[in-house]
C-alpha positions in Angstrom: 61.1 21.1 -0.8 59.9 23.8 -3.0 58.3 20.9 -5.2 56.4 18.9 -2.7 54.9 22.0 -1.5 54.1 22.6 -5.3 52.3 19.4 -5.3 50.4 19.7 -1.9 48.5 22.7 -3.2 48.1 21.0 -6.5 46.4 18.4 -5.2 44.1 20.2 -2.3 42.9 22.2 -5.4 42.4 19.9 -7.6 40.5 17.9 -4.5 38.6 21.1 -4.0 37.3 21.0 -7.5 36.1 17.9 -7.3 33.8 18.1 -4.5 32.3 21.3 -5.1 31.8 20.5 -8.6 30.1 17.1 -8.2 26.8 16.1 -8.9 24.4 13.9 -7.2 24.6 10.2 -7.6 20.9 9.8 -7.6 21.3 6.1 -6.6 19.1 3.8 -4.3 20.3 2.2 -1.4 17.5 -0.2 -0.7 16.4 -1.8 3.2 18.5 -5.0 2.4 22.0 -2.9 2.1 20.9 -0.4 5.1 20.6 -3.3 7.6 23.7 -4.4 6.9 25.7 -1.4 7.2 23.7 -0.6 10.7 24.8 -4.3 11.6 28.0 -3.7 10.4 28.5 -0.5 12.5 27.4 -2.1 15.5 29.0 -5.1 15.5 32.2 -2.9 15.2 31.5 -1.2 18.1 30.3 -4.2 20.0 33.1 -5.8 19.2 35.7 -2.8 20.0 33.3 -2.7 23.5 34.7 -6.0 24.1 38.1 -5.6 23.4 38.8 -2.9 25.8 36.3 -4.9 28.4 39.1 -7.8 28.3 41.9 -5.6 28.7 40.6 -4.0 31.6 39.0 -6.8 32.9 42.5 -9.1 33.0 44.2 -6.8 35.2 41.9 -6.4 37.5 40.6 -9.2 37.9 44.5 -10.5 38.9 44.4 -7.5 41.5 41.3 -8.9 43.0 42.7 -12.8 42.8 46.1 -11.7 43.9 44.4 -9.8 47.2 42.4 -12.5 48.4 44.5 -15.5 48.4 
C-alpha cells in the first residue's frame, strides 16, 4: 500500500513539472481545422440532444397511445 501511494505522488509531481515547465507550442491552427472542430462539437451535442429526445419521447408517447385507445 505504502508503494502505490509512493507512486501516486510520484506521478502528480512529476505531472506538475511538466505543465508548469512547458513552453508554448507556437503552432497555427488555420480556419479549415477550426470549422471542423466547431462542427465536430456540435454535431456531438446535436447528436447527444437526440438521443435523450428518443428516450424520452418513447415513453411518453406509449402513455399518451396507451390513454387514448
Amino acid at each position: 500500500m505504502k508503494q502505490l501511494s509512493t507512486f501516486g505522488t510520484l506521478f502528480i509531481l512529476s505531472l506538475l513539472l511538466v505543465l508548469l515547465t512547458s513552453q508554448p507550442a507556437m503552432a497555427y491552427v488555420g480556419p479549415g481545422a477550426g470549422l471542423a472542430a466547431i462542427g465536430a462539437f456540435f454535431a456531438l451535442v446535436a447528436g447527444i440532444l437526440a438521443a435523450l429526445f428518443g428516450f424520452l419521447w418513447y415513453p411518453v408517447k406509449r402513455l399518451y397511445c396507451l390513454r387514448w385507445q
